[in-house]
C-alpha positions as CSV (number, residue, x, y, z in Angstrom):
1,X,-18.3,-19.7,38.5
2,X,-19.2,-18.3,35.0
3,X,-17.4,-19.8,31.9
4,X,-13.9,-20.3,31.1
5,X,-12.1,-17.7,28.8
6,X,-8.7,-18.7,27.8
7,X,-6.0,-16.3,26.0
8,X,-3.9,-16.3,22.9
9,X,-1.1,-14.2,23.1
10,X,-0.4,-13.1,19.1
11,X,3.3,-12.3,19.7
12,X,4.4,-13.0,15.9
13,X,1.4,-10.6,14.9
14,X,2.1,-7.7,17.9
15,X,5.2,-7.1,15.5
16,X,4.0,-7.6,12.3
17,X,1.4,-5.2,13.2
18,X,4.2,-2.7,14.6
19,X,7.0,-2.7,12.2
20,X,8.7,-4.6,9.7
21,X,10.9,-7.2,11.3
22,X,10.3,-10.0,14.7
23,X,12.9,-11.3,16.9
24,X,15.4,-12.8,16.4
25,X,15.5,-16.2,17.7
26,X,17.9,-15.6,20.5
27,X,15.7,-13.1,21.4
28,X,12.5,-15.3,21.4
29,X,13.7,-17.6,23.7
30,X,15.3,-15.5,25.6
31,X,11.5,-14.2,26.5
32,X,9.7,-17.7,26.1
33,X,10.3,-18.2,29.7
34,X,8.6,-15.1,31.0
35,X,5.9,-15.0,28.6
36,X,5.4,-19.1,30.1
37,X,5.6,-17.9,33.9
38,X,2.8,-15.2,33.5
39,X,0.6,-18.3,33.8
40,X,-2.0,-16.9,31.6
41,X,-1.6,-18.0,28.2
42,X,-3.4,-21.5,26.9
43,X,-2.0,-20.5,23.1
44,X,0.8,-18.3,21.7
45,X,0.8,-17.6,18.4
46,X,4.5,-18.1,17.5
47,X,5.0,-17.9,13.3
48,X,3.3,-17.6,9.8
49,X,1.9,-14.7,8.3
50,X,5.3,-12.6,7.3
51,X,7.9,-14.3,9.9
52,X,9.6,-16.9,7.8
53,X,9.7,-14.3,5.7
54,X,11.0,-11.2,7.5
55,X,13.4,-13.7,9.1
56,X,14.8,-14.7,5.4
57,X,15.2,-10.7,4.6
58,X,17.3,-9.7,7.8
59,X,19.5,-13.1,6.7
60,X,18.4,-15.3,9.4
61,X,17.4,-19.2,8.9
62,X,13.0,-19.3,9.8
63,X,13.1,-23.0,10.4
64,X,15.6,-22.7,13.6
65,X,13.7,-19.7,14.7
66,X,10.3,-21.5,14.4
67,X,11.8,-24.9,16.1
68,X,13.5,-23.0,18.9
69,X,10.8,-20.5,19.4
70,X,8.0,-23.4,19.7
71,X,9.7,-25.6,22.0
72,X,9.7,-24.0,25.7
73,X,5.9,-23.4,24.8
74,X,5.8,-27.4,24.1
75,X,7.2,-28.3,27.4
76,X,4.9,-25.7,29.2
77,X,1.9,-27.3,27.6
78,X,1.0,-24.0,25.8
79,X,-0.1,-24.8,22.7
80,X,1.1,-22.3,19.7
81,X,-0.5,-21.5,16.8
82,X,0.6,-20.2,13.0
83,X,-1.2,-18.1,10.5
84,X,-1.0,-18.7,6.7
85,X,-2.8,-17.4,3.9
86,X,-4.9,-19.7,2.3
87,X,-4.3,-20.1,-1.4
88,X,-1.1,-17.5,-0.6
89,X,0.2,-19.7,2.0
90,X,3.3,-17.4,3.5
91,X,3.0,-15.0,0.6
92,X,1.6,-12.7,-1.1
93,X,1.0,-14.4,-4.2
94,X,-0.9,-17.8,-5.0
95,X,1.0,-20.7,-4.1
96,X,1.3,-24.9,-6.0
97,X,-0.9,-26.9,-4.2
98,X,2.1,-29.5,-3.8
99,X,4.5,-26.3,-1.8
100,X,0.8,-25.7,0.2
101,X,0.8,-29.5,1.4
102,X,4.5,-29.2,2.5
103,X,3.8,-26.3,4.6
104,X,1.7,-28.6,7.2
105,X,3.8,-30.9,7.1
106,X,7.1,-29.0,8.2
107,X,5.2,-26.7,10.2
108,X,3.7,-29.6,12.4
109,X,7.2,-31.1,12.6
110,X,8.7,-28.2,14.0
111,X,6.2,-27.9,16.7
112,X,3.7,-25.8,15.1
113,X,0.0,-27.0,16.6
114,X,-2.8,-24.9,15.1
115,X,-2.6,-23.8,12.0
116,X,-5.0,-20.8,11.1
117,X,-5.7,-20.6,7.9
118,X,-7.7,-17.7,6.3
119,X,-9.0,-16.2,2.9
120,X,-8.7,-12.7,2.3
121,X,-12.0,-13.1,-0.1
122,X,-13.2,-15.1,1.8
123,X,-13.7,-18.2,-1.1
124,X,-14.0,-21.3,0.8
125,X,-12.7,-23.3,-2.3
126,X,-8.9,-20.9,-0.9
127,X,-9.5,-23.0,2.5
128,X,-10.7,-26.2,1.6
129,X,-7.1,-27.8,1.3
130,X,-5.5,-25.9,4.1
131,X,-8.6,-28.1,6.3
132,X,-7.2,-31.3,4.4
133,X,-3.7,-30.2,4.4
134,X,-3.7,-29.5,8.4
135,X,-5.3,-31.7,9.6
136,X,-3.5,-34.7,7.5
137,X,-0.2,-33.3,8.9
138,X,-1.4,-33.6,12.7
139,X,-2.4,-30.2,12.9
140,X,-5.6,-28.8,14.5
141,X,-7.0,-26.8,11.6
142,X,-8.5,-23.4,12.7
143,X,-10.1,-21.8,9.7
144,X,-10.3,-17.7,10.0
145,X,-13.4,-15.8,8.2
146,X,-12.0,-12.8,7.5
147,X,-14.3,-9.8,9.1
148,X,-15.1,-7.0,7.6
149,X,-18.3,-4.3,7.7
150,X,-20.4,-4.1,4.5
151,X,-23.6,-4.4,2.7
152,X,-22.8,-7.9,1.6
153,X,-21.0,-9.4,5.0
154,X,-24.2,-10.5,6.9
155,X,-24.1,-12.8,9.7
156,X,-25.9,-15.2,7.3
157,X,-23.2,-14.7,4.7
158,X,-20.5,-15.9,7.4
159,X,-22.8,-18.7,8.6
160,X,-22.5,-19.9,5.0
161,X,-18.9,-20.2,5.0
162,X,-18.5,-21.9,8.4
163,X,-21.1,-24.5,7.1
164,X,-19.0,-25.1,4.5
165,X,-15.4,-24.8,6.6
166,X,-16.9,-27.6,9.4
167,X,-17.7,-29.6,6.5
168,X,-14.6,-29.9,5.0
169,X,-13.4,-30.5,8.3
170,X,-12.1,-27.6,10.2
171,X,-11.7,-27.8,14.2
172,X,-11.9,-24.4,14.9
173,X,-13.3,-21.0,13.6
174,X,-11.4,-17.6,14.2
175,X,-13.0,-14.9,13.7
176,X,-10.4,-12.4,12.3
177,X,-11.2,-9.0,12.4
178,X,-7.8,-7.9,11.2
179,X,-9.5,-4.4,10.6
180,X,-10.9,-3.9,14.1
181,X,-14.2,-2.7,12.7
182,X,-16.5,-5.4,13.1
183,X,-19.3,-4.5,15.3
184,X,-19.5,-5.9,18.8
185,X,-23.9,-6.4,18.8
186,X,-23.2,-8.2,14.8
187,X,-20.2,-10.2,16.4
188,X,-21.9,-11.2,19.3
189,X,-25.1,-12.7,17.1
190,X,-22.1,-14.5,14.6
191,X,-20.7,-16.4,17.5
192,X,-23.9,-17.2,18.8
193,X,-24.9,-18.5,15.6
194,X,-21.8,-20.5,15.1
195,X,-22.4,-22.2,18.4
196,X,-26.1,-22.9,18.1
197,X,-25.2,-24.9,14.9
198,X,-22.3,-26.5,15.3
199,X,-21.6,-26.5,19.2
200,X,-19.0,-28.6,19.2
201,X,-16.7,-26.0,17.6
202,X,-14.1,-23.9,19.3
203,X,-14.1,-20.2,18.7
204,X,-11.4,-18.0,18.8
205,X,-11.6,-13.8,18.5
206,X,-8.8,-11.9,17.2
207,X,-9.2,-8.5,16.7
208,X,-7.2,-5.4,16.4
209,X,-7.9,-2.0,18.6
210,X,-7.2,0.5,15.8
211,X,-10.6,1.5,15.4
212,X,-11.5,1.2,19.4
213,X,-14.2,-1.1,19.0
214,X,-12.1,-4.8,20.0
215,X,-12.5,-4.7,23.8
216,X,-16.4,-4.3,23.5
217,X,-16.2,-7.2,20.3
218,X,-14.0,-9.5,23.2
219,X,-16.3,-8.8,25.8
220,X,-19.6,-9.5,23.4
221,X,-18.2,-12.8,21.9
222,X,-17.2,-14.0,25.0
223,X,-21.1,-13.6,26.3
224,X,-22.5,-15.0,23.2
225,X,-20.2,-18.3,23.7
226,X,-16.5,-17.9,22.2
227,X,-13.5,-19.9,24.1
228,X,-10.5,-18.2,23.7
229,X,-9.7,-14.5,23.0
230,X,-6.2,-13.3,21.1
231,X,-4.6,-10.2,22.7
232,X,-1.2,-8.3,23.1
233,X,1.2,-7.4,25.9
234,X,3.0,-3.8,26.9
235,X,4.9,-1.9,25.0
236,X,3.2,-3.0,21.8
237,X,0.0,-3.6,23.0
238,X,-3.1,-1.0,21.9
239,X,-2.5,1.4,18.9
240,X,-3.2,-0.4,15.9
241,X,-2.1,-3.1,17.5
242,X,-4.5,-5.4,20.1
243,X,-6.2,-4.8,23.2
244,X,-3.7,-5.4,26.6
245,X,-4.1,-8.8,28.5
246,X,-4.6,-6.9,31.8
247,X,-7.7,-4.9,30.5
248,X,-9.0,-7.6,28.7
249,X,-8.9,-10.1,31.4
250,X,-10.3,-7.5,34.3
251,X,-12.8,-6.6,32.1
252,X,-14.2,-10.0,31.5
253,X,-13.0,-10.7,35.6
254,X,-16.0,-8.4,36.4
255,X,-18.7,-10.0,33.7
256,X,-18.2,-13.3,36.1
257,X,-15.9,-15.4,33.6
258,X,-13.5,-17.4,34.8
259,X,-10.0,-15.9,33.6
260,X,-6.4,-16.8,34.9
261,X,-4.4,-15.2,36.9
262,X,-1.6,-12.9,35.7
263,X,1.7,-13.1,37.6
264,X,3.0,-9.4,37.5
265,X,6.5,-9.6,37.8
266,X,6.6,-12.0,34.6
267,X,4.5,-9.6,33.1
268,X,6.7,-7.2,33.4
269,X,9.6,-9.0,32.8
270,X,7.8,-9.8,29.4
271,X,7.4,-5.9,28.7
272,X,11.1,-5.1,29.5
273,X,12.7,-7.6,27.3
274,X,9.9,-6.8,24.5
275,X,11.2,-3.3,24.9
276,X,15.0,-4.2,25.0
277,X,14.1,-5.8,21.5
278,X,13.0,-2.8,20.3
279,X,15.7,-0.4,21.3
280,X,18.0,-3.3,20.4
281,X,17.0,-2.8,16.4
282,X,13.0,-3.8,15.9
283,X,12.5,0.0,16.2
284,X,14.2,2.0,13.9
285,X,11.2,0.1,11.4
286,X,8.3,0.7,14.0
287,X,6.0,4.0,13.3
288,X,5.4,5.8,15.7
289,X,1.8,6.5,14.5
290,X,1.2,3.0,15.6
291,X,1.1,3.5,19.1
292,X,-2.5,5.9,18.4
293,X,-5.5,4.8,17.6
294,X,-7.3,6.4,15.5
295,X,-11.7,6.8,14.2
296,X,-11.4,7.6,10.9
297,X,-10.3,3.9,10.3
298,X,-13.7,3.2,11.0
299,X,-14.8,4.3,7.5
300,X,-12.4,3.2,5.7
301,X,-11.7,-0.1,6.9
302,X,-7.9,-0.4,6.1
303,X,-6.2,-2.7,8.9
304,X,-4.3,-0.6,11.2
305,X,-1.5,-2.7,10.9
306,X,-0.9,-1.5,7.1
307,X,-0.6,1.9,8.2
308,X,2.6,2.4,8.1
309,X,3.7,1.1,4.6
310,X,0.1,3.0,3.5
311,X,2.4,6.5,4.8
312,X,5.8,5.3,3.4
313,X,3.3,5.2,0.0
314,X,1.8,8.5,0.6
315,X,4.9,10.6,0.7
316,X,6.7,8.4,-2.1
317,X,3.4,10.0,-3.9
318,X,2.3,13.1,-2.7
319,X,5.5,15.5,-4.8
320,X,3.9,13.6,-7.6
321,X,-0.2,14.2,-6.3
322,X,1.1,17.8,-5.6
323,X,2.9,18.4,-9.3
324,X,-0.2,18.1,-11.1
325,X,-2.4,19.5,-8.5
326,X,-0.3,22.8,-9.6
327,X,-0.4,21.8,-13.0
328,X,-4.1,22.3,-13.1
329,X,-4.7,25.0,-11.2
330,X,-5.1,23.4,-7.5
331,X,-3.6,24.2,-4.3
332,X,-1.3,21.0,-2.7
333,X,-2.1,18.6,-0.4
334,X,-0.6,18.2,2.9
335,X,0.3,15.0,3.8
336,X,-2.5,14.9,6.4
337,X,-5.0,16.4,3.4
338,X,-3.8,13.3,1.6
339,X,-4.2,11.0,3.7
340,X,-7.9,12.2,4.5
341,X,-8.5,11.9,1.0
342,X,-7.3,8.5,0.3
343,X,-9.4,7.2,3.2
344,X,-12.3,8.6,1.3
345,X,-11.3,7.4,-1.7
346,X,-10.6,4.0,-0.4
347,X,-14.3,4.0,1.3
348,X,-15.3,5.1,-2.9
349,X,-13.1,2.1,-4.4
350,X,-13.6,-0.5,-1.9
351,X,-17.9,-1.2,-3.5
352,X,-16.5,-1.0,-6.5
353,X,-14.3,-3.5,-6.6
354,X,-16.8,-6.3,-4.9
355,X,-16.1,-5.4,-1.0
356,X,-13.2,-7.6,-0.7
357,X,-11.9,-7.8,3.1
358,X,-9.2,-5.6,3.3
359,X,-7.0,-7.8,4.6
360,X,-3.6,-9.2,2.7
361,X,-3.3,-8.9,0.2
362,X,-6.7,-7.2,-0.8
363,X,-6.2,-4.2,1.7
364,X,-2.6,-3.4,-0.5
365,X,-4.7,-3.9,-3.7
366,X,-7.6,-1.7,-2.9
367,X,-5.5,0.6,-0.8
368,X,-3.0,1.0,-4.5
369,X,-6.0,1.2,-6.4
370,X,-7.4,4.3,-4.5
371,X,-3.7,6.0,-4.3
372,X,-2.9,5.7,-8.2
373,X,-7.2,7.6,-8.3
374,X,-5.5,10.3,-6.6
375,X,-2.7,10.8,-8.6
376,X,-5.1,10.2,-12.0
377,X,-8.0,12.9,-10.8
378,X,-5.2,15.3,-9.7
379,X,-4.0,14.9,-12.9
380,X,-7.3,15.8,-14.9
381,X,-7.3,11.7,-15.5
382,X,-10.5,9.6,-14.8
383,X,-10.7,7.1,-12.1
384,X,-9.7,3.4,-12.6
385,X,-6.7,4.8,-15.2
386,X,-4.3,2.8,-14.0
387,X,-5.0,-0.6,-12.2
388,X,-1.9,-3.1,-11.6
389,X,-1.7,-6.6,-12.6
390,X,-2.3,-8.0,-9.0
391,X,-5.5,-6.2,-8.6
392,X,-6.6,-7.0,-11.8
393,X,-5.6,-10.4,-11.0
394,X,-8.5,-9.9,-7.8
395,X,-10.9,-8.1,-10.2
396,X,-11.0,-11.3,-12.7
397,X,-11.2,-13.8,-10.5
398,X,-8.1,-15.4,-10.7
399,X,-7.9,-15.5,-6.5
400,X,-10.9,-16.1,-6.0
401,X,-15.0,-15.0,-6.2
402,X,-15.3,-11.7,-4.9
403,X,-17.9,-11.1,-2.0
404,X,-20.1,-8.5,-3.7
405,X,-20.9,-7.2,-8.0
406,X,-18.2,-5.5,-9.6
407,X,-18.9,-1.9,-10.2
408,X,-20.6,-1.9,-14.4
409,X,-17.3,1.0,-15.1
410,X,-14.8,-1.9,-13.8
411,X,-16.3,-4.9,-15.7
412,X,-16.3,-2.5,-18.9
413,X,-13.0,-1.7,-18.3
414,X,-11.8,-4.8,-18.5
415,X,-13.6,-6.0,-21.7
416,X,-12.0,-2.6,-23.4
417,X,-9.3,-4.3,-21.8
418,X,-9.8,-7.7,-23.6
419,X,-9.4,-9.2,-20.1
420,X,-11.4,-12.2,-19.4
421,X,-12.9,-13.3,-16.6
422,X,-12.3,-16.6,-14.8
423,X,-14.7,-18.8,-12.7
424,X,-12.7,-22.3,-11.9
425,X,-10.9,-23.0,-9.0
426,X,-8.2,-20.6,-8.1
427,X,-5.8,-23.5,-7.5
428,X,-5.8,-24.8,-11.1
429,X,-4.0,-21.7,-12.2
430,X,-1.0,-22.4,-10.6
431,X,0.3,-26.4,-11.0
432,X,2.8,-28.1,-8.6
433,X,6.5,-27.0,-8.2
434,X,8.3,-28.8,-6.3
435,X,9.9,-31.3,-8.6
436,X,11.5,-28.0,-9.7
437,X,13.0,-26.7,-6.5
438,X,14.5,-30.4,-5.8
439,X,16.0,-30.1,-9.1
440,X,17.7,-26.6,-8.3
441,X,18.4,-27.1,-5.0
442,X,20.9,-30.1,-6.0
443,X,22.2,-27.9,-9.3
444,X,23.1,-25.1,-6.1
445,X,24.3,-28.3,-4.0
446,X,22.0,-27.5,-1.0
447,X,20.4,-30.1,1.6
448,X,16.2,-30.4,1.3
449,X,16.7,-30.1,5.5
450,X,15.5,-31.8,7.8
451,X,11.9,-33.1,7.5
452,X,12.2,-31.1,4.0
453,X,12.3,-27.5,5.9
454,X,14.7,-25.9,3.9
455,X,12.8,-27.1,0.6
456,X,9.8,-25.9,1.8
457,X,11.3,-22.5,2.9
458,X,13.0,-22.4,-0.8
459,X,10.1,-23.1,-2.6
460,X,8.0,-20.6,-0.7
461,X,10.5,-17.7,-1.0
462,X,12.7,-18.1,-3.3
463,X,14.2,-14.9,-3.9
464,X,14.5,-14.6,-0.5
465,X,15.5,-17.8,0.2
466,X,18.6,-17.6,-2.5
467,X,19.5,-13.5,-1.0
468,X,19.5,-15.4,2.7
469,X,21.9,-18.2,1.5
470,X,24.3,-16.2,-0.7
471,X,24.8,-13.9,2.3
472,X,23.4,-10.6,0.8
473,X,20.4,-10.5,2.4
474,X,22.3,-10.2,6.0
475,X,24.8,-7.7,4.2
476,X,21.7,-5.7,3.2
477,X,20.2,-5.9,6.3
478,X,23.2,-4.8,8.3
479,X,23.4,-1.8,6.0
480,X,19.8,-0.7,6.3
481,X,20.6,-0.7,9.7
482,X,24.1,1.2,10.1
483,X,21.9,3.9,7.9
484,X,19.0,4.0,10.2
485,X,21.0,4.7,13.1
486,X,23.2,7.1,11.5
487,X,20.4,9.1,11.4
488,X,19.3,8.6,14.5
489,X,22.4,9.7,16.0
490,X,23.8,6.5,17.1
491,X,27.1,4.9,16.0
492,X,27.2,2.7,12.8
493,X,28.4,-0.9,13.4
494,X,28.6,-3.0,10.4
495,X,29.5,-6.2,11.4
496,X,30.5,-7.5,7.7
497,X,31.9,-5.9,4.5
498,X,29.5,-4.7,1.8
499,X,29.8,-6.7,-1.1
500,X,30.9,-4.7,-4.2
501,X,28.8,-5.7,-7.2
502,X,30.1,-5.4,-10.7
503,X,28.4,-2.5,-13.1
504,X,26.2,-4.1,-15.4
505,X,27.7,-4.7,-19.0
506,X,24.4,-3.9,-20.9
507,X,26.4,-4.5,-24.1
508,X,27.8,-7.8,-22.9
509,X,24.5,-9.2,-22.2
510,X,23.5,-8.2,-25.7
511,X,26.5,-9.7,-27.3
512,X,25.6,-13.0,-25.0
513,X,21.7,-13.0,-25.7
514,X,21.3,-11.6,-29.2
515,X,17.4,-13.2,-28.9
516,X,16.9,-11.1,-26.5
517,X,14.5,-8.0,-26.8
518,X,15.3,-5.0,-24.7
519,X,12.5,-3.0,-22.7
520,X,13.4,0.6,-22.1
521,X,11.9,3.1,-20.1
522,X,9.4,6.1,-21.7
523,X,10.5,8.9,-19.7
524,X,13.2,10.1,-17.1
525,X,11.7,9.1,-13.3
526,X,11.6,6.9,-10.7
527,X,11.3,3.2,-11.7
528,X,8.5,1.3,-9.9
529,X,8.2,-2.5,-10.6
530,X,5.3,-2.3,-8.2
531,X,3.0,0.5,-7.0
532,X,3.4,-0.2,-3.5
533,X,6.9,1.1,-2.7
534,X,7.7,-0.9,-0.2
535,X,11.1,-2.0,0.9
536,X,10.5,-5.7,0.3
537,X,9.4,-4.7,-3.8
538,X,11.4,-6.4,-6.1
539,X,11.9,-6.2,-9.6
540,X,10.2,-9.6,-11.7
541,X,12.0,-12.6,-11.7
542,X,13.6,-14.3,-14.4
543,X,10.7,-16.3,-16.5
544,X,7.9,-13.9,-15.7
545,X,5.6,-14.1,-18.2
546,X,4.6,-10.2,-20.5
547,X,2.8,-9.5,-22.9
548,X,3.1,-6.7,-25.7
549,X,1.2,-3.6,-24.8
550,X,0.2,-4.7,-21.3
551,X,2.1,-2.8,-18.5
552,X,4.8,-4.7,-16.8
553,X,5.6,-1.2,-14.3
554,X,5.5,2.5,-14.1
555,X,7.9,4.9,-13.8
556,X,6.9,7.6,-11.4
557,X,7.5,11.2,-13.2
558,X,7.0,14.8,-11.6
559,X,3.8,14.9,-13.8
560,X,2.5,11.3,-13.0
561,X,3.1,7.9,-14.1
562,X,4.1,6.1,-17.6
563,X,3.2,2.4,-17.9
564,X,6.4,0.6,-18.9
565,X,4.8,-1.3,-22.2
566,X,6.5,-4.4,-23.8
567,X,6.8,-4.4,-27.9
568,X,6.5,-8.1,-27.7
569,X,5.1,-10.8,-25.8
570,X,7.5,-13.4,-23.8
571,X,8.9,-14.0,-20.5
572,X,11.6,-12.0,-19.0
573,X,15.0,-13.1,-18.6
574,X,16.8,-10.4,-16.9
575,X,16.3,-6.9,-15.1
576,X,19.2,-4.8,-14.3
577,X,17.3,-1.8,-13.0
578,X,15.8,-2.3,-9.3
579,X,12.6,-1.2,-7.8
580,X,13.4,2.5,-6.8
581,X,16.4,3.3,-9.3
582,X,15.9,6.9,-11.0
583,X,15.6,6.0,-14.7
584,X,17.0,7.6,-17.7
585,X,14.3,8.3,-20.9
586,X,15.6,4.9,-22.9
587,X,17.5,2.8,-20.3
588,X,16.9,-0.5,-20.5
589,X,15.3,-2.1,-17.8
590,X,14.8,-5.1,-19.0
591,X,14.6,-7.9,-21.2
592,X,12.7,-10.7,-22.6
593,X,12.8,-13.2,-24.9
């Protein structure tokens, strides 16, 4: 009998991949039992990555989702695994050390096992506390090198990192090749590598099938020595998803592995109820373009799973692309033109801005970077004209070292800038927190939860966290909804009232805070605190730090975009207009102080 591969099922990620919500908990139990009684799961990978999160926006409380979700897996003897972010944690944004520590610790508690942890740059200093962190809370800690295909990202390159990741600690290495495009011979000779040096460690692939190479990457890491393989069930299986367990397991059946046995009718028990989820509601936010696979992610690297925000972007741009296209002459861009073209423009960006994985958040970065190039060539602009502050963030250094140079037009750009690059540890930018959130969860009169989860869950989202517990978030949600199936023909059920919300008094607040310094907008459009329009975009919260002449957001005209520029430096206080709103020429937006 050949070696043993065992499976992961990646149910959290088969959704995140797909859409922009999970189950919700009743529905996750409700198929724990048949995804147990298909006998051929060791792991499922159950939270992390957005599903606190996407749980918190649809008005639903993470922690009981995690600790009910986990718990038939527990008593099954499957183990179940998270993923979180690194420096990011369950974000998108760097996160205290102090919040990071918690994590583990209310993670583990609610019967989280395996926590893989991954930097999207890669920077082992980003995973060095998320080994200690893990593995003090109980945790096995599976550290993640983020895969990717470039000049720069040789097997010795990796090698590096896992030398330094099994130093620090780390149980296990995943290779995550969130893009689908590593190359099965190259991952074959990394997992050989890995094992020849330090053959005590585990290794687990995950890899997406958007590009069509995974299932030749599975079969090739599982001859060159890797124990356990992620993949992905029917209906959401394939696509820009992951390779199907029944493929996958056949497939490495007939190399002479020794695989599990898949009982059918749980199976397909597993693939109704996954469907009932999705006509239940998980579908009206799943594109349908992520049931294809497609080559010409090969070049360009972007994770399939982005896909569908990367379109939502594309048409949010392409009256503006096409606008100034006219303007000068040119003929307009179909959306299919357009998206050609920003796959070649990511492919021109991506060098340029020292090959970071495109993973989150660095795909969204890169990804924004080459749509505003568009919009700034089709406008008779040069490249690189506008860059937002979380890229620039990247660029600097502030997350982390980049894998490859900077281009010389970026690094000149940024001393034109006066922007100053930073080489310390990422984690010193951003001290603890949490003697904060204790202090404003008792001014609100809420419970830290037990084993601290609803601290945690408050400290790591807390817009979020304070829409979820004032109800508005579910109100939202609901409404979203009814809308979405209006259109889709089916009846509207809204199961509570909207909330009215009083017109804002932009007088009153003036009267209130005469300190305060307005912001207005430059020209009539459509306000965008952030370039990627997205419906999770938010406007700035209250303390965010500006300052005068830098860009704090565009608004998005029929010619292009306007940076939104502060007269003075300071930290915002309030922001009536939202993400979205169609903005008059001198509306206040803002204000700091």
């Amino acid at each position: 009998m050949g070696k043993e591969i065992k499976f992961s099922l990646v149910y959290r990620d088969m959704w995140q991949s797909s859409g922009k919500y999970q189950p919700r908990v009743d529905q996750l139990v409700q198929v724990a039992p048949a995804i147990i009684e298909m006998g051929c799961f060791d792991r499922v990978e159950t939270n992390g990555g957005a599903f606190e999160q996407v749980n918190l926006l649809y008005g639903e409380n993470p922690n009981k989702s995690v600790r009910q979700w986990t718990a038939p897996f527990h008593k099954a003897g499957i183990q179940t695994h998270m993923l979180e972010r690194g420096l990011n944690g369950l974000r998108m944004n760097p996160v205290p050390a102090d919040i990071r520590e918690l994590m583990f610790k209310v993670k583990k508690a609610q019967g989280t096992d395996i926590a893989r942890s991954f930097c999207g740059l890669n920077d082992p200093r980003n995973l060095k506390l998320s080994v200690e962190y893990a593995k003090k809370a109980g945790m096995i800690s599976q550290a993640a090198l983020s895969i990717t295909h470039s000049p720069v990202h040789t097997v010795e390159y990796y090698i590096g990192l896992v030398d330094k990741l099994v130093e620090y600690g780390a149980d296990e290495i995943c290779l995550k090749d969130m893009a689908g495009i590593g190359r099965p011979s190259f991952l074959a000779e990394l997992t050989s590598q890995i094992k020849k040096k330090h053959p005590g460690i585990i290794v687990q692939y995950h890899g997406h099938s958007g590009p069509g190479f995974s299932p030749a990457s599975m079969l090739e890491v599982a001859r060159a020595g890797a124990d356990y393989i992620d993949v992905a069930v029917e209906p959401l299986s394939w696509g820009k998803v992951h390779p199907d367990v029944i493929t996958i397991r056949e497939m490495l059946k007939a190399d002479g592995f020794t695989v599990k046995d898949i009982d059918m009718d749980a199976y397909m028990e597993v693939r109704r109820l996954t469907q009932s989820f999705i006509d239940d509601f998980l579908g009206y936010w799943i594109n349908p373009s992520n049931s294809q696979m497609t080559s010409l992610l090969v070049g360009c690297g972007l994770p399939g799973g982005m896909m569908g925000s990367m379109m939502a972007d594309l048409k949010g741009f392409k009256d503006a692309i096409n606008a100034a296209e006219r303007s000068h002459g040119q003929p307009e861009s179909s959306l299919d033109a357009l998206m050609v073209k920003l796959f070649n423009e990511v492919e021109y960006v991506w060098p340029r801005l020292g090959y970071p994985p495109l993973v989150t958040p660095f795909s969204q970065y890169v990804k924004n970077t080459a749509l505003m190039n568009l919009l700034s060539l089709a406008s008779g602009k040069p490249r690189f004209s506008t860059i937002d502050k979380d890229t620039w963030g990247m660029i600097l250094g502030k997350m982390g070292t980049l894998p490859g140079p900077l281009a010389p037009e970026i690094i000149a750009l940024a001393k034109e800038k006066g922007l100053e690059f930073q080489s310390g540890n990422p984690q010193d930018n951003y001290p603890d927190e949490l003697p904060k959130f204790r202090e404003m969860m008792k001014a609100e009169g809420w419970d830290e939860g037990e084993d601290q989860e609803e601290l945690f869950e408050f400290a790591m989202h807390e817009r979020q966290y304070r829409d979820y517990r004032s109800g508005i978030a579910k109100e939202r949600f609901e409404k979203e909804l009814a809308e979405l199936k209006a259109k889709a023909g089916a009846p509207i059920v809204v199961k509570r009232p909207v909330v009215e919300v009083p017109e804002f008094d932009i007088n009153a607040f003036a009267e209130k805070h005469p300190e305060a310094i307005p912001v207005q907008a430059p020209v009539k459009g459509k306000l965008l605190w952030e370039i990627c329009v997205d419906d999770d975009s938010k406007a700035p919260l209250a303390g965010t730090a500006v300052t005068a002449g830098q860009p704090i957001g565009y608004v998005q005209t029929y010619y292009g975009m306007e940076e939104i520029l502060p007269s003075a430096s300071g930290r915002i206080i309030y922001t009536p207009a939202a993400q979205g709103k169609d903005v008059a020429k001198g509306e206040v937006i803002a204000f700091i102080k």
